[in-house]
GUTOR-300266 format. One record per residue (C-alpha): z, y, x. Coordinates in steps of 0.1 Angstrom, whole numbers, padded with zeros to 4 digits, always signed. Each point is the difference from the previous one (the first is absolute). Layout:
N
ZYX...
This chain:
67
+0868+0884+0845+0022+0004+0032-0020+0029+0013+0006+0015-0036+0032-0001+0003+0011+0007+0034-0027+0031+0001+0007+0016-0035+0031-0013-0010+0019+0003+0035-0014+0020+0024-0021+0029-0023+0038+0012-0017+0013+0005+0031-0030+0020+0016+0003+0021-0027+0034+0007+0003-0008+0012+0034-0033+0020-0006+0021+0019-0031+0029+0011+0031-0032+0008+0016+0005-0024+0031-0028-0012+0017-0011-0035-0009-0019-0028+0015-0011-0030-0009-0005-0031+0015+0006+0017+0037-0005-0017+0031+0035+0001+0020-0014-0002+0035-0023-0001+0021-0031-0021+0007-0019-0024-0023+0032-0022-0005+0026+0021-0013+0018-0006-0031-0009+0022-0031+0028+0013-0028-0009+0007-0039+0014+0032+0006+0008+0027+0024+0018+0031-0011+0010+0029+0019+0022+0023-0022+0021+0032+0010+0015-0017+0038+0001-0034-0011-0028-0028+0006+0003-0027-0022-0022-0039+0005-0004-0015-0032-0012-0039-0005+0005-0016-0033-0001-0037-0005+0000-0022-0033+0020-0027+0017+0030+0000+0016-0013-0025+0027-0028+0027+0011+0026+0024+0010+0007-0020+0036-0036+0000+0008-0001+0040-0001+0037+0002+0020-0007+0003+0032
């Protein structure tokens, strides 16, 4: 059930908020280089603005993807 709702319920809406401004979106994107870099739910690129986008269920997740 938390894949349900943290793919359809948290991260699709705003990926298609995005794709209607016709930005470019990614998802789950590697953030560097090599085998060991971290990955985001979303990447967006819209008009001059890049935007990283991680969503978390729990509030004690957020620290772990603070960095």
């Amino acid at each position: 059930m938390p894949g349900l709702i943290h793919e359809h319920l948290m991260i699709a809406p705003i990926q298609e908020h995005f794709r209607a401004l016709d930005a470019l979106v990614l998802r789950e994107h590697r953030i560097g280089p090599g085998r060991s870099a971290g990955i985001i739910d979303l990447y967006v690129e819209c008009r001059d603005v890049r935007i990283a986008i991680e969503a978390e269920m729990r509030p004690d997740r957020v620290l772990n993807d603070l960095r």
